[in-house]
C-alpha positions as CSV (number, residue, x, y, z in Angstrom):
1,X,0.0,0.0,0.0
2,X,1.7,3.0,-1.2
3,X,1.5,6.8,1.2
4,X,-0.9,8.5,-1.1
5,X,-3.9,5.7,-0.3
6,X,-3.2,5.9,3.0
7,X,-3.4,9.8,2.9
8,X,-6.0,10.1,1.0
9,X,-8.8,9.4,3.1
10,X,-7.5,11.9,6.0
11,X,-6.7,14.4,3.4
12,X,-10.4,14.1,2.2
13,X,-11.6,14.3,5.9
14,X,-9.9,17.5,7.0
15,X,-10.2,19.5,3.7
16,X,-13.9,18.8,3.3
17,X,-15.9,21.3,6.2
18,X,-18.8,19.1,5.5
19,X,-17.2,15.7,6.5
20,X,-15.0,17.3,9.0
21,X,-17.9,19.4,11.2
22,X,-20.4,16.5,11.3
23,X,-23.3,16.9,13.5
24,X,-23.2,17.1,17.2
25,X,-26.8,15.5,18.2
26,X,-28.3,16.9,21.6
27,X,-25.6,20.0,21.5
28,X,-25.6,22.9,23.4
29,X,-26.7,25.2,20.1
30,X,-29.7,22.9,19.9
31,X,-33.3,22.2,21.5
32,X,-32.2,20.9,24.7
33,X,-34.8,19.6,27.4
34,X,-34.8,22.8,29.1
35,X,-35.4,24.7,25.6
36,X,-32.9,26.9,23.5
37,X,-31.9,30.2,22.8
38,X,-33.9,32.8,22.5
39,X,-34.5,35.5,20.4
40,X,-33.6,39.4,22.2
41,X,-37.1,40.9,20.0
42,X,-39.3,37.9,21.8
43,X,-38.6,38.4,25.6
44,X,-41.4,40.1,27.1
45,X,-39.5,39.7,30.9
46,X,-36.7,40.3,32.0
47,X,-35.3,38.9,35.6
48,X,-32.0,40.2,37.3
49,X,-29.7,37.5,38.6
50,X,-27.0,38.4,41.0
51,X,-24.0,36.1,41.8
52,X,-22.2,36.8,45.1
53,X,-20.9,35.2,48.2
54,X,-21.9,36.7,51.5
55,X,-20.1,37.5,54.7
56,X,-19.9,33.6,55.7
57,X,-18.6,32.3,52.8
58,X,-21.5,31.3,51.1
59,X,-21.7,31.4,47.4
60,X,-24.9,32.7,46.1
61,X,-27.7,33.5,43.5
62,X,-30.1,35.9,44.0
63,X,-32.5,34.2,43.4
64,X,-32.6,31.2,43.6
65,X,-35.4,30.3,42.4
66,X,-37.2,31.2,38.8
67,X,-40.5,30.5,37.8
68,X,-41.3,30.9,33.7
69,X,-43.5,29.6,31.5
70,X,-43.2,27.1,28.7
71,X,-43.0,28.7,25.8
72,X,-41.6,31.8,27.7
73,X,-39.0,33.8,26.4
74,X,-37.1,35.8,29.1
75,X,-34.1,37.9,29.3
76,X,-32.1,37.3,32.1
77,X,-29.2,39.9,33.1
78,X,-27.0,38.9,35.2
79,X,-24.3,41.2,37.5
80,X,-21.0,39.6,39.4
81,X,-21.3,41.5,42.7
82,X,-18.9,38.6,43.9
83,X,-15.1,38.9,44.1
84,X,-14.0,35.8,42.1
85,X,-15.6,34.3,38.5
86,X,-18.7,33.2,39.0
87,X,-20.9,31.2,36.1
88,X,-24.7,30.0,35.9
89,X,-25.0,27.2,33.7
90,X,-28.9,25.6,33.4
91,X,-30.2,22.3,32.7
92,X,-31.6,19.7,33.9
93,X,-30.3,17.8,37.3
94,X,-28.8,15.0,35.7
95,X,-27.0,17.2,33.3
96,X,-25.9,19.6,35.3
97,X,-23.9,16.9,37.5
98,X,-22.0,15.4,34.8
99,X,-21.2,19.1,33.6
100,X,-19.9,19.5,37.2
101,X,-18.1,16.4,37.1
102,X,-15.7,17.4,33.7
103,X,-15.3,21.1,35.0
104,X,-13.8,19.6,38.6
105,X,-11.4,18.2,35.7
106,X,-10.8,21.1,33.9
107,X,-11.2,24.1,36.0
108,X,-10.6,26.5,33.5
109,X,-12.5,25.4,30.6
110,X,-14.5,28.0,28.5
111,X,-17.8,28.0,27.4
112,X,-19.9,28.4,24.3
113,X,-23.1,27.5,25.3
114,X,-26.1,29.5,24.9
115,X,-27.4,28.3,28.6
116,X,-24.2,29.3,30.1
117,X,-22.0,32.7,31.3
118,X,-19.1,33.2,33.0
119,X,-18.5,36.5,34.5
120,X,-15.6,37.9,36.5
121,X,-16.6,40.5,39.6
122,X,-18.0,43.3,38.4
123,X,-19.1,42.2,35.0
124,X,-22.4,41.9,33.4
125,X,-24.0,39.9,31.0
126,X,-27.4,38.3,29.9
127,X,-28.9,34.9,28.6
128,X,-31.8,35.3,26.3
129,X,-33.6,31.7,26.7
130,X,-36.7,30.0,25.8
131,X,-38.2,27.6,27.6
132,X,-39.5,24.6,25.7
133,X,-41.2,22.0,27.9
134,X,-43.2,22.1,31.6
135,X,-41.0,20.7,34.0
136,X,-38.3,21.1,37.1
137,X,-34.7,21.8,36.1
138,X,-31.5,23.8,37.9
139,X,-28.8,26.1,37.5
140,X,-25.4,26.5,39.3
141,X,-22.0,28.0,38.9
142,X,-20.0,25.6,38.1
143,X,-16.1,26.5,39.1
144,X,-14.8,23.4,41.7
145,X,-16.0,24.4,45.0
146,X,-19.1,27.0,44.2
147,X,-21.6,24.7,43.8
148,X,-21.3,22.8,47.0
149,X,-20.4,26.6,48.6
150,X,-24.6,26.6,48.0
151,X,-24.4,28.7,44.1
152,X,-27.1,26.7,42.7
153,X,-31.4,27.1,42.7
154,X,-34.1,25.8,40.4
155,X,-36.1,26.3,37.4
156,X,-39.6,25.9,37.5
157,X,-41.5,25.8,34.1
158,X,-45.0,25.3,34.8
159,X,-47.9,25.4,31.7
């Protein structure tokens, strides 16, 4: 077997976008059981989300609880009052664990997810989101040691 056919295949694999993308099923960018991103022009609410930690050490959202609707767009705008990074990441339960799990690996991976945002103190920024389906799901920051520091709360979508 000569180097050209064994080439050839990878060749065609990396120089062809269309065979080397692929699809990702169940991404991030698409409908995931707690919905997908929304569009700005659609959100009729808008809900401020503080991250923090207070005077005992506690890592916090405020709130920590968010009621929506399905089918609900909402904007939410989130400050950093805190003085380390804090994120919100949302999903469901089950989800939201194993995310935990590979960021207690990899501490200082960066996100691209439309149900995510990282911010350091100070910083604002906003998730536009629409919820798809009734149901109970949760957020939380996700840097090793916020989550069990008590930054989490829950998402209830009701009909």
């Amino acid at each position: 077997m000569n180097r050209l056919t064994v080439l050839l295949p990878a060749l065609l694999l990396f120089a062809s976008p269309t065979l080397a993308s692929g699809t990702h099923d169940g991404g991030h960018h698409d409908m995931m059981a707690i919905g997908k991103a929304g569009e700005a022009a659609k959100a009729k609410r808008t809900v401020m989300i503080t991250m923090l930690e207070n005077d005992d050490g506690q890592m916090l959202f405020e709130p920590a609880l968010l009621k929506v609707k399905a089918g609900e767009t909402v904007r939410m705008k989130f400050v950093n009052k805190g003085e380390t990074d804090h994120e919100f990441v949302m999903d469901g339960h089950a989800e939201i664990m194993k995310h935990k799990e590979l960021m207690a690996k990899f501490p200082e991976m960066e996100h691209d997810d439309p149900n995510a945002i990282r911010l350091a103190p100070g910083e604002t920024g906003e998730i536009v989101w629409t919820f798809a389906k009734a149901g109970g799901f949760h957020f939380g920051c996700l840097i090793p040691g916020h989550y069990e520091s008590g930054m989490k709360g829950e998402i209830t979508v009701s009909h």
